[in-house]
C-alpha positions in Angstrom: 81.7 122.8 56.5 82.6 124.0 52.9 82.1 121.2 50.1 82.8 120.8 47.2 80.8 119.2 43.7 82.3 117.5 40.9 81.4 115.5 37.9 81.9 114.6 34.8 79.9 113.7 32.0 80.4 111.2 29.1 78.9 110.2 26.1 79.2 106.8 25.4 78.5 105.0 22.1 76.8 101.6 21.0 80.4 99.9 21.5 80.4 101.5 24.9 83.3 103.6 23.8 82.8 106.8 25.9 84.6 110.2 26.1 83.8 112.6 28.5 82.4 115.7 27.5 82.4 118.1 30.4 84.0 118.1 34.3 83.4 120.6 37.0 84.6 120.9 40.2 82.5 123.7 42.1 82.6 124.6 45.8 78.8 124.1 46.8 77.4 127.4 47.4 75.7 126.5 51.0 76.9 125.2 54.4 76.5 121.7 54.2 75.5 119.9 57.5 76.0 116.5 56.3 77.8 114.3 53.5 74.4 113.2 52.7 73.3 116.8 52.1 76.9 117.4 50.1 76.1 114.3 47.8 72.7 115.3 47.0 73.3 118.6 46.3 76.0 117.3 43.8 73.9 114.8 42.7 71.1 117.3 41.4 74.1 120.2 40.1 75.6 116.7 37.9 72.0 115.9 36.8 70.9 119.4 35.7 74.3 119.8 33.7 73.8 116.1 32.1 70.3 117.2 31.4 71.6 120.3 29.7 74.2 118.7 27.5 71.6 116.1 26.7 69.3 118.6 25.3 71.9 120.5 23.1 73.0 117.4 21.3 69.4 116.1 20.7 68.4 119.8 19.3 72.1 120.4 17.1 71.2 116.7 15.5 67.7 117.4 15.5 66.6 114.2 17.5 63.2 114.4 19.5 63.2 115.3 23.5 64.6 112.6 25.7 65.9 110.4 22.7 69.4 110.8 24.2 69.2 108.5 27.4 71.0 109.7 30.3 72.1 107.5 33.3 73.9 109.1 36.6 75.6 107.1 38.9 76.5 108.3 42.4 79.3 106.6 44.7 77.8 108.1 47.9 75.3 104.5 49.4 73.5 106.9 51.2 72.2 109.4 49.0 70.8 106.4 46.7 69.2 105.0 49.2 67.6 108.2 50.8 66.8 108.7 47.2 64.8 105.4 46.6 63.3 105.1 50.4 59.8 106.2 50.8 60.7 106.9 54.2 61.2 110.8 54.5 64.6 112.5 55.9 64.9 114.2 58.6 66.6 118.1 57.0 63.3 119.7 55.6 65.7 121.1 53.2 67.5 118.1 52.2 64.1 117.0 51.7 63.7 119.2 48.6 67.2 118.5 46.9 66.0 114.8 46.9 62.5 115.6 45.4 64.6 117.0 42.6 66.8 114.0 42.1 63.0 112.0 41.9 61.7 114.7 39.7 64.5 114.4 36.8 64.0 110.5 36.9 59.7 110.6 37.3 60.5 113.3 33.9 62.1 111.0 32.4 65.1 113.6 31.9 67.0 111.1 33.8 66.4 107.6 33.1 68.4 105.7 35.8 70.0 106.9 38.8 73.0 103.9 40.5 74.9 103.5 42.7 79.2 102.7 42.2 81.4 102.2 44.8 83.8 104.5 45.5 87.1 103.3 43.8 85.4 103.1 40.4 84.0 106.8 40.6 85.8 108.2 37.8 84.8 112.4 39.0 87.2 111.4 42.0 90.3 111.6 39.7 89.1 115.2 39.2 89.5 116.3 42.7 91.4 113.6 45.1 95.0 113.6 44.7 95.1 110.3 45.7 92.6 109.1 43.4 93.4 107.4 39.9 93.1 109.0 36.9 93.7 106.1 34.7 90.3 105.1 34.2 89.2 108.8 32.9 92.0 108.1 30.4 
């Protein structure tokens, strides 16, 4: 089964005023054999491009490394809990993906990973027709 990733990324100010920044929408490059597999591998492609964006605004306004904090929230229950179990999975390479999710947070690139239920998960509007897009707005 083909899936597919998507994201977006906001910046949000001291007022909590936020704006995104960045969407993608990317059909993940591997057979998935799970939605758990299809939500992690998201989960670290929507880190690593949060990570990035972080870093470019803390060098163009010359802030030090990791000033900028970054949170990620994920609306799939299962990946967050596979990702805070100490109790291994079963997909050697699943296994992997989530060591990279605990690897951006143990870093510090990351500084809280959550979980949202589904109908507030504003990357939805990006992809489901049936999703709202008032919310990104």
């Amino acid at each position: 089964v083909h899936s597919t990733a998507a994201g977006v990324i906001l910046i949000r100010n001291n007022c909590n005023v936020a704006v995104p920044v960045m969407w993608y929408a990317n059909k993940i490059k591997r057979v998935c054999g799970s939605t758990l597999e299809a939500e992690t591998l998201s989960l670290v492609e929507g880190m690593g491009q949060a990570v990035y964006v972080k870093q470019v605004l803390e060098e163009m306004c010359g802030l030090m490394e990791n000033t900028i904090p970054v949170h990620v929230l994920t609306d799939h229950k299962g990946a967050y809990e596979a990702i805070h179990s100490t109790v291994a999975v079963e997909d050697r390479r699943l296994r992997s993906e989530i060591a990279r999710v605990k690897d951006y947070l143990i870093r510090g690139e990351v500084n809280t990973l959550g979980w949202v239920s589904g109908k507030k998960m504003l990357a939805d509007s990006l992809m489901k027709r049936t999703a709202s897009s008032y919310d990104l707005l």
